[in-house]
VMD Tcl script that builds the backbone (N, CA, C; Angstrom):
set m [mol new atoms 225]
animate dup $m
set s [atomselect $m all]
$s set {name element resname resid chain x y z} {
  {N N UNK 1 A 101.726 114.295 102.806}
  {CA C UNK 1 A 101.825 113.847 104.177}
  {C C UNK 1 A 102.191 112.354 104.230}
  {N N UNK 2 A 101.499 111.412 103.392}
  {CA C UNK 2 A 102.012 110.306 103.004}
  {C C UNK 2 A 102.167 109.867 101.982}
  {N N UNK 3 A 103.233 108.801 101.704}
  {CA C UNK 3 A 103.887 108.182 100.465}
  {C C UNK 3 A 103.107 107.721 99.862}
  {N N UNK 4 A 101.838 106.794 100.690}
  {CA C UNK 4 A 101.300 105.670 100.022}
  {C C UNK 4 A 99.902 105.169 101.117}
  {N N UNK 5 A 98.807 104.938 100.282}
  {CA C UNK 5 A 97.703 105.141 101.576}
  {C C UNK 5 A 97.453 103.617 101.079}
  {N N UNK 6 A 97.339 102.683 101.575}
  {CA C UNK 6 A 96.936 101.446 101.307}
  {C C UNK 6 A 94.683 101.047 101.980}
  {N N UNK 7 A 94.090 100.764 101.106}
  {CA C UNK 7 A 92.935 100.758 101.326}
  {C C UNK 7 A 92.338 99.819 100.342}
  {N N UNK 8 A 91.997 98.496 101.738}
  {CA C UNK 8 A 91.388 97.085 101.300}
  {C C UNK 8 A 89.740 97.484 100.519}
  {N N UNK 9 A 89.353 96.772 99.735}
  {CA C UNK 9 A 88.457 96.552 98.451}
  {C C UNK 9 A 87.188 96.921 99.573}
  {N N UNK 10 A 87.142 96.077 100.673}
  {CA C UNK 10 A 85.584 96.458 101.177}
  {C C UNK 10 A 85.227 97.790 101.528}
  {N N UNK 11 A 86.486 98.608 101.939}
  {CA C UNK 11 A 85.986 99.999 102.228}
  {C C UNK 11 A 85.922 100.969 100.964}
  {N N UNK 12 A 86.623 100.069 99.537}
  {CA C UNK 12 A 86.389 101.285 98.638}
  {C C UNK 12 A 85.290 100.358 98.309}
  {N N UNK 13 A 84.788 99.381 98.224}
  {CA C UNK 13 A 82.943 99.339 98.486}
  {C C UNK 13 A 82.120 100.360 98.757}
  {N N UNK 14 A 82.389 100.344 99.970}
  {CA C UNK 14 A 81.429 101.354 101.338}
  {C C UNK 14 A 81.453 102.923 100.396}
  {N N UNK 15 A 82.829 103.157 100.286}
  {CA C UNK 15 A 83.064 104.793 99.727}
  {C C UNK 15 A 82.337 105.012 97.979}
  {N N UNK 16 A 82.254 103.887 97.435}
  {CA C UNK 16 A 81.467 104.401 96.085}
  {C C UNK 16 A 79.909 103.447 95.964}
  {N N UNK 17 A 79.553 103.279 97.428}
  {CA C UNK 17 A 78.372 102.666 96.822}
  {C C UNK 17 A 77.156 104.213 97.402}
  {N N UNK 18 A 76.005 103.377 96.598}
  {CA C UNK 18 A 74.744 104.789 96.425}
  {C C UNK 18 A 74.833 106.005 97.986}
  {N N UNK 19 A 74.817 105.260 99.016}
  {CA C UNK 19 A 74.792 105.535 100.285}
  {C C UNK 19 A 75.640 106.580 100.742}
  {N N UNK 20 A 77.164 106.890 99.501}
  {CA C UNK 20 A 78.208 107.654 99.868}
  {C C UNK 20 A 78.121 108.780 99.471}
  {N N UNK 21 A 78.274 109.920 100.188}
  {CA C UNK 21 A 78.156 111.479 99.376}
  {C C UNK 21 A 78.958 111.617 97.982}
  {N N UNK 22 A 78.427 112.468 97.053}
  {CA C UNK 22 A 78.779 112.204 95.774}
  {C C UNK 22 A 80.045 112.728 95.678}
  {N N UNK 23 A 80.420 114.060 96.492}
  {CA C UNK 23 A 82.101 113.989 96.485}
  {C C UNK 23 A 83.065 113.091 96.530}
  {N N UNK 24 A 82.790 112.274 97.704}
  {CA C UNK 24 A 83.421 111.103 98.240}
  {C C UNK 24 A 83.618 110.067 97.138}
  {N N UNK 25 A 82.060 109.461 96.157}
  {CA C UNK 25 A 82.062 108.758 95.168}
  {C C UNK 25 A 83.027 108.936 93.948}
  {N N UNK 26 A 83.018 110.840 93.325}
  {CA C UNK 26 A 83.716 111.481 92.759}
  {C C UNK 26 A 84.974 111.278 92.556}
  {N N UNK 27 A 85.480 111.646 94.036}
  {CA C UNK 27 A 87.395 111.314 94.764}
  {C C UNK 27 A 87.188 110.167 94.363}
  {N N UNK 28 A 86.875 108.731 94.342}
  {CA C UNK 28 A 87.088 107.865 94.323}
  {C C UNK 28 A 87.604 107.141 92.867}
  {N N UNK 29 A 86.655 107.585 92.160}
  {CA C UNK 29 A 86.632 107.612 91.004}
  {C C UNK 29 A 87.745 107.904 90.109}
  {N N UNK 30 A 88.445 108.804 90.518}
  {CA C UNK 30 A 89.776 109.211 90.349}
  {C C UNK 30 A 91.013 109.165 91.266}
  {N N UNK 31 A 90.925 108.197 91.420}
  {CA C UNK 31 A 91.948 107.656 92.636}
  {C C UNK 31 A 93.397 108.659 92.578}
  {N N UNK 32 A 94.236 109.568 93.092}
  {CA C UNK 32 A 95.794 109.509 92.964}
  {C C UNK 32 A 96.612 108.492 93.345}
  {N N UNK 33 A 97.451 108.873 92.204}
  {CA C UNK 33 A 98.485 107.456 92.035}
  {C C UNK 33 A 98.824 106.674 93.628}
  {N N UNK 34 A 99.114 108.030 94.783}
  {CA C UNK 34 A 99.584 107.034 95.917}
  {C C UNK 34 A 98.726 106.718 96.867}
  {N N UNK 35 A 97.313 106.247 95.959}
  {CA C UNK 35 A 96.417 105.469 97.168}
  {C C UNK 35 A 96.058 103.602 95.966}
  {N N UNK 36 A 96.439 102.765 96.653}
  {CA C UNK 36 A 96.694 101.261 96.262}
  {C C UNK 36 A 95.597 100.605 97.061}
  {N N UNK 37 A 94.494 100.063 96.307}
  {CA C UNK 37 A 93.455 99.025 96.582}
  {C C UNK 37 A 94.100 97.777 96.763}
  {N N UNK 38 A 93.830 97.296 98.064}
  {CA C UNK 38 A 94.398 95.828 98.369}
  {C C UNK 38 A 93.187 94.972 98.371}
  {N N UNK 39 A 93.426 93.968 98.044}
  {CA C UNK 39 A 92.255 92.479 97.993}
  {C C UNK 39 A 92.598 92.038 99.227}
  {N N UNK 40 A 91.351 91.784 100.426}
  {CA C UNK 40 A 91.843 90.856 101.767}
  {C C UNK 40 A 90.678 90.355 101.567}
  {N N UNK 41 A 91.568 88.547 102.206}
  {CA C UNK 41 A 90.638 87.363 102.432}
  {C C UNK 41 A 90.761 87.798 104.155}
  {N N UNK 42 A 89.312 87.754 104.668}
  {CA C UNK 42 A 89.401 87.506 105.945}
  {C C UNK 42 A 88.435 86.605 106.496}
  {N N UNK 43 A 89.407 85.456 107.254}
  {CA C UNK 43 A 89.267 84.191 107.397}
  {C C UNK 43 A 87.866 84.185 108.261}
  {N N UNK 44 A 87.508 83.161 108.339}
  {CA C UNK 44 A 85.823 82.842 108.576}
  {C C UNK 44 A 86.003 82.913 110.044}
  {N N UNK 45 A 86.959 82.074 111.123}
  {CA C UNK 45 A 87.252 82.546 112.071}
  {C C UNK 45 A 88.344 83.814 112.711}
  {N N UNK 46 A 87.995 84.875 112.029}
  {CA C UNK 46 A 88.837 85.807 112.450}
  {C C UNK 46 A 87.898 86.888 113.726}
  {N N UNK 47 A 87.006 86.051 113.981}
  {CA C UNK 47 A 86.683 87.039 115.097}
  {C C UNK 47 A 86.225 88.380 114.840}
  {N N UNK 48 A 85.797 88.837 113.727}
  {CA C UNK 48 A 85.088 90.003 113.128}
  {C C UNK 48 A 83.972 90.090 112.841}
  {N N UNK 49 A 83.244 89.022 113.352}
  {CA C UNK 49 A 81.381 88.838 113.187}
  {C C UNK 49 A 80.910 90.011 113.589}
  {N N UNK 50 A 81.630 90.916 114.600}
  {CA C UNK 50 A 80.323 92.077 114.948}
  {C C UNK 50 A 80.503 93.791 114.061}
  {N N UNK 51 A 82.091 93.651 113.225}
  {CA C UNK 51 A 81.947 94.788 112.696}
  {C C UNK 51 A 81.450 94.515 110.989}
  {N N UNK 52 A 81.248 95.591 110.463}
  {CA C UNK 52 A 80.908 95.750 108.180}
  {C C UNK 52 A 82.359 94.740 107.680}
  {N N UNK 53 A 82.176 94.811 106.215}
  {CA C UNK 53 A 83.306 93.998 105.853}
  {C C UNK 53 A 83.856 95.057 105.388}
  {N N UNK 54 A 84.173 96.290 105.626}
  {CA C UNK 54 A 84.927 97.419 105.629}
  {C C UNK 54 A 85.858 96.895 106.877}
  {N N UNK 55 A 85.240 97.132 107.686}
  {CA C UNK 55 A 86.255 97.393 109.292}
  {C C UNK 55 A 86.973 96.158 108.814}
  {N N UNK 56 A 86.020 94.924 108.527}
  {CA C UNK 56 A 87.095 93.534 108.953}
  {C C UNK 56 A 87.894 94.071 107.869}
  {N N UNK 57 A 88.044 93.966 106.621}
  {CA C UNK 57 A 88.927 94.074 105.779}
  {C C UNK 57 A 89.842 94.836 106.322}
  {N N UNK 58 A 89.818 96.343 107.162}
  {CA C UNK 58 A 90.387 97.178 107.493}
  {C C UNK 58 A 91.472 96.753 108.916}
  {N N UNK 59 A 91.017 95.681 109.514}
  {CA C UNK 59 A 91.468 94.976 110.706}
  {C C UNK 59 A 92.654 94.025 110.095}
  {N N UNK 60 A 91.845 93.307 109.222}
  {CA C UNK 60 A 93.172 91.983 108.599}
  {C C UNK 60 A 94.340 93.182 108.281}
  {N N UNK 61 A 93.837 93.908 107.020}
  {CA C UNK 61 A 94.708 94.390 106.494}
  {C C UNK 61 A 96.168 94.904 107.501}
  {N N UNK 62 A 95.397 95.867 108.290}
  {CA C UNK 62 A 96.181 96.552 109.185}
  {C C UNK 62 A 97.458 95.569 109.681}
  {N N UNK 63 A 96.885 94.454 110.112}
  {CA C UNK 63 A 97.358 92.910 110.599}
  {C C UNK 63 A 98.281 92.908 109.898}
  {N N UNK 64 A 98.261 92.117 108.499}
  {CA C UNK 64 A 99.332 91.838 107.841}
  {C C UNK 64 A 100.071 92.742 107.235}
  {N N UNK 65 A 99.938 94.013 107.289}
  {CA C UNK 65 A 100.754 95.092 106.655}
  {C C UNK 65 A 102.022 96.426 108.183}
  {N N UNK 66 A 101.428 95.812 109.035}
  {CA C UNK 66 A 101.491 96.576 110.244}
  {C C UNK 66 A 102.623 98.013 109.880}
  {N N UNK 67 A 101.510 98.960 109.673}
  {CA C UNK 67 A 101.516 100.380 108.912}
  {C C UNK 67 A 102.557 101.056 110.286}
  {N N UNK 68 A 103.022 101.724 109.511}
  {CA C UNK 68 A 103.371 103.328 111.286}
  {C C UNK 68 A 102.158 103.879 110.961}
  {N N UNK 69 A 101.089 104.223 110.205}
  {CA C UNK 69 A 100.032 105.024 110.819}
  {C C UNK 69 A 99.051 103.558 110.266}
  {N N UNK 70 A 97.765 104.142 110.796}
  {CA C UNK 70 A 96.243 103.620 110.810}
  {C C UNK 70 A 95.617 104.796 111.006}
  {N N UNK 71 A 94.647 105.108 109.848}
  {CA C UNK 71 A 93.917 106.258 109.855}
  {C C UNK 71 A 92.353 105.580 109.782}
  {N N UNK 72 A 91.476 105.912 110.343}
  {CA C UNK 72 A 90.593 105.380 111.044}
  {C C UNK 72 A 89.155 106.574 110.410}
  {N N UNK 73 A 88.096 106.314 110.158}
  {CA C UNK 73 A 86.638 106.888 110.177}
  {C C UNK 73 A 86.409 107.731 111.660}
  {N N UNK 74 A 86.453 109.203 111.424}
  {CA C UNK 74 A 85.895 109.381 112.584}
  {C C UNK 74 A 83.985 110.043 112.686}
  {N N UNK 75 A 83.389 109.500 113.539}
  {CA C UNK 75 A 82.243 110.329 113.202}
  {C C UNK 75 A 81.787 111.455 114.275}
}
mol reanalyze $m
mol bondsrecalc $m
mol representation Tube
mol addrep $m
């Protein structure tokens, strides 16, 4: 469905730490080739004080990469 899934460092945090179902940890663990961990600095004033450093990471990123999709957590 897609070429290439781009996903900043804080949310593959969130996805392999204790808290994450062990499937999820599992998948992770074995990444396929077309999903690419990005490193984001997000700046001290970027206005993201109220979400995790998942979302912010997930906000910059989005920012400087401006994707045709954004696939989003739904709960």
């Amino acid at each position: 469905m897609y070429g290439r899934v781009v996903v900043p460092e804080g949310v593959v945090r969130e996805l392999t730490s204790e808290a994450t179902p062990s499937v999820v940890r599992s998948w992770m663990a074995a990444l396929p080739a077309w999903v690419e961990i990005q490193r984001v600095e997000v700046p001290p004033d970027a206005g993201l004080g109220a979400v995790d450093q998942g979302e912010a990471d997930a906000i910059v990123l989005a920012e400087s990469l401006k994707p045709d999709v954004l696939l989003e957590e739904t709960k």
